[in-house]
Structure formats: C-alpha cells, structure tokens
DRENDO-1510 file (C-alpha; in Angstrom, 1 decimal, always signed):
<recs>
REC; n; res; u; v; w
REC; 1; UNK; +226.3; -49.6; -128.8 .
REC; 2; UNK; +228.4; -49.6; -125.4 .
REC; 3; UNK; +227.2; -51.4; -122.7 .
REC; 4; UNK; +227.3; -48.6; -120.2 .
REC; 5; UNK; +223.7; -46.6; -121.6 .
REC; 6; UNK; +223.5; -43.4; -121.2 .
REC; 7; UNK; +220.4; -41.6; -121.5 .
REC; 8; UNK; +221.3; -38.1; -122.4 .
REC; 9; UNK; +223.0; -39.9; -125.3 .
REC; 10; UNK; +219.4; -41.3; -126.9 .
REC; 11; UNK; +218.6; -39.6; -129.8 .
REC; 12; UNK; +215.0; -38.0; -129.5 .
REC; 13; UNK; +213.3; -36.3; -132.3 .
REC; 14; UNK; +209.6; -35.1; -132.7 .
REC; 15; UNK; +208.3; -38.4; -134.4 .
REC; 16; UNK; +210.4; -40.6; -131.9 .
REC; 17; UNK; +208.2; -43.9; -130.1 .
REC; 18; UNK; +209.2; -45.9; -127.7 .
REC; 19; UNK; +208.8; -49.9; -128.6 .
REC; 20; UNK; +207.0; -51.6; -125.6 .
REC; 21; UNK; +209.5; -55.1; -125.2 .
REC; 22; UNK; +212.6; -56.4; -127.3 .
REC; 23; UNK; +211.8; -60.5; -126.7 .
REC; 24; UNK; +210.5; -63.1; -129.2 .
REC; 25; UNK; +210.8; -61.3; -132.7 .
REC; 26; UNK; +207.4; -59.0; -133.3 .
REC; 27; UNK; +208.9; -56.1; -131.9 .
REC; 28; UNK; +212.2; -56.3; -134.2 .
REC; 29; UNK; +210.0; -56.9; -137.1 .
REC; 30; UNK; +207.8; -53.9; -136.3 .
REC; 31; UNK; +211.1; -51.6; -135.9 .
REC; 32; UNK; +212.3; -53.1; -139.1 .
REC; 33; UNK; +209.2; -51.1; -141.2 .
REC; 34; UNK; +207.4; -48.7; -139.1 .
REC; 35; UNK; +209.8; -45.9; -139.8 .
REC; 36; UNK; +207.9; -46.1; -143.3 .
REC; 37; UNK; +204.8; -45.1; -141.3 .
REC; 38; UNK; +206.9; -41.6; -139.9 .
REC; 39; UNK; +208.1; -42.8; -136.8 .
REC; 40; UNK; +211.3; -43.2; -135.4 .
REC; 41; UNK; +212.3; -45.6; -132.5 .
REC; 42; UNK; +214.6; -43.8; -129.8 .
REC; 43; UNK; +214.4; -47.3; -128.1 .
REC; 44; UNK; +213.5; -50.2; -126.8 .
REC; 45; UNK; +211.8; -51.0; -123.3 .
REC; 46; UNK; +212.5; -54.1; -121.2 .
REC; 47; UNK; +209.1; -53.6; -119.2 .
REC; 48; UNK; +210.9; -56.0; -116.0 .
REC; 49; UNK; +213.1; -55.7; -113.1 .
REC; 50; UNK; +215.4; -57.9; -114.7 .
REC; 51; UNK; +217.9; -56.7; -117.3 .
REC; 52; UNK; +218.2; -59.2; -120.7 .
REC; 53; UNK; +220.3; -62.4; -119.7 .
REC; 54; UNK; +220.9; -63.7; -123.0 .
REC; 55; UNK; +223.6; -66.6; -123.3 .
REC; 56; UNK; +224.5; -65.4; -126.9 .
REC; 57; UNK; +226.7; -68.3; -127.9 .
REC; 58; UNK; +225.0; -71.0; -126.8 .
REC; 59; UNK; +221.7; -69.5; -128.7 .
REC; 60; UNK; +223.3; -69.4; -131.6 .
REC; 61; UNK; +223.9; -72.8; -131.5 .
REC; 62; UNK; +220.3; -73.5; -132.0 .
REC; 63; UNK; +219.5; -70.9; -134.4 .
REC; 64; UNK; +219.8; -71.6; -138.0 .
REC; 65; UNK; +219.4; -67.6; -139.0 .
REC; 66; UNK; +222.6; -66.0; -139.3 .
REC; 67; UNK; +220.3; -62.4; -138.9 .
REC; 68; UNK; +218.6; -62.9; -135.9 .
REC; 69; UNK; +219.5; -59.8; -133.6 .
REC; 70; UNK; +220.9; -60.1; -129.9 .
REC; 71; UNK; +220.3; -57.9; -126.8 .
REC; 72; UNK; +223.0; -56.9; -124.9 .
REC; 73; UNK; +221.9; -55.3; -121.5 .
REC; 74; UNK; +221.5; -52.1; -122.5 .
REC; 75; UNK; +221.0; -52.2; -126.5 .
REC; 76; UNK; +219.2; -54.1; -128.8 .
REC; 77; UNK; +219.2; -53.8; -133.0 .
REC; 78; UNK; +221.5; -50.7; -132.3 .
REC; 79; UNK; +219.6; -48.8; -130.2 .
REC; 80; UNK; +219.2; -48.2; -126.3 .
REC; 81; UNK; +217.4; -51.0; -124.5 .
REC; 82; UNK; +216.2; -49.6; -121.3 .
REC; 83; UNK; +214.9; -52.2; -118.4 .
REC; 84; UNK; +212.5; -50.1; -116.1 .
REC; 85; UNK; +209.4; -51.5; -114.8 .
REC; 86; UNK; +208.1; -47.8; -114.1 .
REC; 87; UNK; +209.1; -46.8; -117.8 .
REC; 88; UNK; +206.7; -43.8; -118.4 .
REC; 89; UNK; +209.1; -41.7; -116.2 .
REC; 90; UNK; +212.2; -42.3; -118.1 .
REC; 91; UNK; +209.8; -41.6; -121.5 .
REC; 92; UNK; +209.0; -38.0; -119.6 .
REC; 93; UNK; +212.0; -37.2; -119.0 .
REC; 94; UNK; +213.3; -37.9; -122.6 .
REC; 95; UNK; +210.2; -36.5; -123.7 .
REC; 96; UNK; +209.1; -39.3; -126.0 .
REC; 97; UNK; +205.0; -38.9; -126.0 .
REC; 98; UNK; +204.1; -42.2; -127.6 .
REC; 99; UNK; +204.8; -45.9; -127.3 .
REC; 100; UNK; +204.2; -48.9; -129.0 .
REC; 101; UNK; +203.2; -52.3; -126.5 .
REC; 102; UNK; +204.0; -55.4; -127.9 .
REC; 103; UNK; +204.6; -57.9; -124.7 .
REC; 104; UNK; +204.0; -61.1; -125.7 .
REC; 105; UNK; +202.0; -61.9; -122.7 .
REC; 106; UNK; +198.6; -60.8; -123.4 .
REC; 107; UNK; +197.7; -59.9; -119.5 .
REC; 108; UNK; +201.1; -58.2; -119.1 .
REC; 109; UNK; +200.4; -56.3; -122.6 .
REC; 110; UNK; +197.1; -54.9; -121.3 .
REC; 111; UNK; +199.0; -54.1; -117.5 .
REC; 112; UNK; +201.5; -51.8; -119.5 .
REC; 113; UNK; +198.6; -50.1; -121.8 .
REC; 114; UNK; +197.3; -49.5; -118.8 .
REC; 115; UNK; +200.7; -48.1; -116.9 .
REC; 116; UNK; +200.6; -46.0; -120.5 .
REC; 117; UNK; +197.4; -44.2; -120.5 .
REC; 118; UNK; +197.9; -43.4; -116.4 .
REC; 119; UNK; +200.9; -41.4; -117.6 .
REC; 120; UNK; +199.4; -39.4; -120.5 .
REC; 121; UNK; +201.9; -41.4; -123.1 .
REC; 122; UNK; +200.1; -41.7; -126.4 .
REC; 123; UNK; +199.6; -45.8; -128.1 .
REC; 124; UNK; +199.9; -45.4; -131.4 .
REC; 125; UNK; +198.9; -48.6; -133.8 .
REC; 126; UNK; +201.2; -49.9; -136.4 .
REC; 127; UNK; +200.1; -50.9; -139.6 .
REC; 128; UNK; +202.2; -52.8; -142.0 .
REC; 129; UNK; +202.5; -50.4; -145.7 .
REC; 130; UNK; +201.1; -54.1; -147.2 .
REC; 131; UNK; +198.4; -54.9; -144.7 .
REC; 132; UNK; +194.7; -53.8; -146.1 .
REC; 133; UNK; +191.7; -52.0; -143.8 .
REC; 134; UNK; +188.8; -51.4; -145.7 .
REC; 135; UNK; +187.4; -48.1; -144.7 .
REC; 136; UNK; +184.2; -48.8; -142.5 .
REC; 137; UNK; +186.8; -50.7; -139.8 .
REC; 138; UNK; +187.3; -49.5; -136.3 .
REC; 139; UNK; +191.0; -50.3; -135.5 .
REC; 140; UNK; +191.3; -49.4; -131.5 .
REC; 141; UNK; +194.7; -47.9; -129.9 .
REC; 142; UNK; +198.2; -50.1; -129.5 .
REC; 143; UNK; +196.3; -52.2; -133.0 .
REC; 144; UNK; +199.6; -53.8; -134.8 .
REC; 145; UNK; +198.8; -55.2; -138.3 .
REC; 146; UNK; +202.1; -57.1; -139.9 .
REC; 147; UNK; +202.3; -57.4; -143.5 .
REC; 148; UNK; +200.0; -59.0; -145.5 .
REC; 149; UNK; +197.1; -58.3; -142.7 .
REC; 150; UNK; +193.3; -57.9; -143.6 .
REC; 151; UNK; +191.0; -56.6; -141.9 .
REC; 152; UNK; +187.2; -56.4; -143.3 .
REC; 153; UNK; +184.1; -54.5; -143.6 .
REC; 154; UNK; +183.0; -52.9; -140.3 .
REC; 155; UNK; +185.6; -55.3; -138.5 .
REC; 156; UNK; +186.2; -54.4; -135.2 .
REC; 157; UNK; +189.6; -54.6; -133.0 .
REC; 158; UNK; +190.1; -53.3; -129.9 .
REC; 159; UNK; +193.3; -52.3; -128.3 .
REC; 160; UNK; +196.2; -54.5; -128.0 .
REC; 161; UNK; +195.1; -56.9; -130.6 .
REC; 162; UNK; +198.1; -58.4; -133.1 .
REC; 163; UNK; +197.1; -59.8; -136.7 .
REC; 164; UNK; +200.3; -61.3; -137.8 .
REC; 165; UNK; +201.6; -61.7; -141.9 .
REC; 166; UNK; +198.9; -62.6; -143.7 .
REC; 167; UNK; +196.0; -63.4; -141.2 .
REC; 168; UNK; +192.5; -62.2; -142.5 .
REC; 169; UNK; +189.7; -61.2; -140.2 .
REC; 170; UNK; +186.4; -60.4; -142.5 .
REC; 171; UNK; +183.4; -58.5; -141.9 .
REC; 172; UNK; +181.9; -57.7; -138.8 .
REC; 173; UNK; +184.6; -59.2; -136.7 .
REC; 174; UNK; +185.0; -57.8; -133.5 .
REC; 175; UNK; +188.3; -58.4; -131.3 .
REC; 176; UNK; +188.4; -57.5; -128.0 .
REC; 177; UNK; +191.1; -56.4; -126.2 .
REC; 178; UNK; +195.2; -58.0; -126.8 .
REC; 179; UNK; +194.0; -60.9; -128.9 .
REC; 180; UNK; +196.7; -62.7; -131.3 .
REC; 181; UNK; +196.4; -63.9; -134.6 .
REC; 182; UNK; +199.2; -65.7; -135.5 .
REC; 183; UNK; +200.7; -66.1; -139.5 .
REC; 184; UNK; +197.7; -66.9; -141.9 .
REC; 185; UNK; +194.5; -67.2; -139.7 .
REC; 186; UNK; +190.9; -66.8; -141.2 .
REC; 187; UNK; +187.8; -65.7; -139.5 .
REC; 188; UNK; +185.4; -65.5; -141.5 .
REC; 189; UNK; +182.4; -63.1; -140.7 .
REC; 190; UNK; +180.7; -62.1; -137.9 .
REC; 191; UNK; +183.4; -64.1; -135.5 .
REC; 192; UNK; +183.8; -62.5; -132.1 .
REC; 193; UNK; +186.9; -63.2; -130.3 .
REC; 194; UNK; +187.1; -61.8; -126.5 .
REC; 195; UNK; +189.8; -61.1; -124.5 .
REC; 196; UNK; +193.8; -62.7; -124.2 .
REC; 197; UNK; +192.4; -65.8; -127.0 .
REC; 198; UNK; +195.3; -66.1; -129.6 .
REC; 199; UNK; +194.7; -68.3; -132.4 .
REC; 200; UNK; +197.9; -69.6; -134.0 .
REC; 201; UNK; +199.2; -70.4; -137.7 .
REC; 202; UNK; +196.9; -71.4; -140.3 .
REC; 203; UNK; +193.5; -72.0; -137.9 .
REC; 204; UNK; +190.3; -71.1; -140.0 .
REC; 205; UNK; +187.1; -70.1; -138.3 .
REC; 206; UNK; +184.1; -70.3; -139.9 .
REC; 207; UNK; +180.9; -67.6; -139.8 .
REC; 208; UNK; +179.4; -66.4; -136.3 .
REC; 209; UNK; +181.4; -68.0; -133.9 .
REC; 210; UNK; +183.1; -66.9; -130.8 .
REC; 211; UNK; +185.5; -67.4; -129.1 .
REC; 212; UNK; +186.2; -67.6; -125.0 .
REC; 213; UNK; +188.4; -65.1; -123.2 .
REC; 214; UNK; +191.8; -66.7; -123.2 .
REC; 215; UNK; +190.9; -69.6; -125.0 .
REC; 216; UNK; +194.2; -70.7; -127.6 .
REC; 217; UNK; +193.1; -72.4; -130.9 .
REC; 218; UNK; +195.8; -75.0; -132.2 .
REC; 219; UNK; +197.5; -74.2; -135.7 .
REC; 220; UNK; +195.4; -75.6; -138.4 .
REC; 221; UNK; +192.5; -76.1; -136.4 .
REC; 222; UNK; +189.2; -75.8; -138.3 .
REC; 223; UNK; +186.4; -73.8; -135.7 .
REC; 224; UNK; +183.2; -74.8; -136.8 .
REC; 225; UNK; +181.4; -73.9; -133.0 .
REC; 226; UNK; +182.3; -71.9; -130.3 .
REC; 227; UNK; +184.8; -72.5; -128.0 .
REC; 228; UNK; +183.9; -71.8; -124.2 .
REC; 229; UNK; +186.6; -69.5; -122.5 .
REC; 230; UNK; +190.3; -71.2; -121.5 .
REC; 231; UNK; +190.3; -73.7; -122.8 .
REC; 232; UNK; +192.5; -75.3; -125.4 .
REC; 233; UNK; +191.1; -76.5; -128.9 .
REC; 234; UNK; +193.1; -78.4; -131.8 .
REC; 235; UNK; +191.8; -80.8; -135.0 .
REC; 236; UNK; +189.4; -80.5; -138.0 .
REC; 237; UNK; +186.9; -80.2; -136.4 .
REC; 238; UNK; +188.5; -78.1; -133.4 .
REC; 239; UNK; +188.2; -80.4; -130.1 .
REC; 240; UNK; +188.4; -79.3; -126.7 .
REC; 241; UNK; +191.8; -81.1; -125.6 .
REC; 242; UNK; +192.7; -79.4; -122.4 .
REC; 243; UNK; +191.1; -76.6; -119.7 .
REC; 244; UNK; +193.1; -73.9; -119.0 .
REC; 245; UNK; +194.1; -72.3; -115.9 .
REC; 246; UNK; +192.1; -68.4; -115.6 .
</recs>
C-alpha cells in the first residue's frame, strides 16, 4: 500500500472492524484468523500522536523470522494504518461500528475501551475457532481468546481480558477487567485475578487464590497463596521479588 493513505480509498463493508493497535504481534495474529469469525478488518489504529517509526533494516537484523510484518506509516499487513488519538471520529466517518482493542498496555487498553463506548462504537470479542468456552461462562466485551484457549465452568472475564495459545482458566474463575494470560498459563478453580495483573508463559495457579490489581506473575512461577496487588512474584513457590510502582 502507498505511503500517502487515503481514506476514501479503505475498503468498508457491513462486517468491517477496526483493530485497536498494530505493535508487538497479538493484533497481527488476531487479523490473521478472525475473518473466520465473519469479520473483516478495514484497518488498523495507531491509538498515539505519533505515527510508526520503525527502523526496518536494522530490526531485521535482530529477527530470525523471515514473516514477521512491518508498518510503514500509513499501512500495516496490507491494510491502512491510521495514527489518530481521537480515532472514533475517523471510524464515524468511514462508518465502521465496531472495534477490536488490543493495546498492550493494560491502563491504555481500558482508556481506549473507554474512548469506544463514549462514541457508541461496538467491542466485539474474538475468539480463536480452536479455543473452548464451556457454555455456563460469562465472556465480557473486547474478551480475545487465541487458539488453544480454555475457559471453564461458570468462568468469568470481564472486558479487556487476553488468554493467549493455550492458557486454561477453570471453573469459577473470574477476571477482572484487561488482565493477560500469556502462552500456557493454568488457574485452576475459583482463582480471582483483579485488574491490569498479567501472568506470563507457563505460570500455574493453584485453587482459590487471587491475585492483586497489577500484580505480574514470572513465567513458570508456581502460585500457591495470594499475591498482594503490584507487586512482582517469580519461583516455585512464587516469591515476592520486587514492589511495583501503582
């Protein structure tokens, strides 16, 4: 796509979403499948003042993946990339009604859900084709499930949260809002997990405990109490190795 964007050139269709962010991976990955859900993505938001500064030779030279996708100001994967901090306006004016937020920044995630609902644009959730929700769940708006995702018997997530391939949350759960599960985490049942916490690869929670707002849980950390909010917890048994700032 040209450099110069255009916006009477994006291609807008009934079933057409906006992707909430471009940066670190989870949206491409969501764009890559969720057309199999019945959506199409007119385009990408850059959610900043700043347009995408990416020095693309010099990244490749630390990148071993020969696939990974580069921005270009104004595209990204082939599609428009549109930097607007005020985004719903451009969205009414193309007359795309729903969006997808996936800001890595849990605080900024929940400020742009936010900017959404002010503006009457819909948050849809996207759910991996592979991911499995047993029917007594309660999946909340802007929920994004990758693939291999479960989520358990009367499980609750609330909006914003991310369950990435192959994490498991079991029964009784409940996720409050824009919490992360990163690649193979296990909670087992009756975990709570409040606000902005993000729990990275492979850490395994065992039954009723909960976790702080904003608290981050090492990978391969083993939870066996709860952790008091921000701070930071690694080891089996987790440990308290550092306080975090609010």
């Amino acid at each position: 796509m040209d450099d110069k964007l255009s916006l009477k050139n994006i291609e807008v269709k009934p079933n057409s979403i906006a992707i909430i962010d471009w940066f670190e991976g989870s949206a491409g990955q969501v764009d890559s499948w969720i057309c199999e859900l019945g959506y199409h993505v007119a385009c990408f938001i850059n959610p900043t003042s700043t347009p995408p500064n990416v020095d693309i030779e010099k990244d490749k030279l630390v990148r071993e993946s020969k696939l990974f996708s580069y921005p270009t100001q104004n595209s990204f994967k082939n599609r428009p990339l549109i930097t607007a901090v005020q985004w719903p306006e451009i969205l009414h004016n193309l007359k795309i009604k729903k969006a997808l937020i996936m800001v890595a920044d849990q605080q900024q995630r929940l400020d742009n859900m936010v900017l959404a609902k002010k503006n009457g644009i819909e948050l849809i959730n996207a759910i991996h084709p592979t991911a499995t929700v047993m029917p007594d769940a309660v999946l909340h708006e802007n929920t994004v499930l990758h693939a291999k995702s479960f989520v358990g018997y009367r499980a609750e997530l609330h909006a914003g949260s991310v369950l990435n391939s192959g994490a498991q949350v079991d029964h009784h759960n409940v996720l409050f809002e824009c919490v992360r599960l990163d690649p193979g985490v296990v909670t087992a049942g009756n975990v709570v997990i409040e606000p902005f916490a993000t729990l990275h690869t492979g850490a395994v929670v065992i039954n009723q405990v909960r976790i702080g707002e904003g608290a981050i849980v090492g990978a391969g950390t083993v939870l066996i109490k709860d952790v008091e909010p921000y701070t930071m917890v690694v080891g089996n048994p987790g440990r308290v190795i550092r306080h975090l700032q609010r």
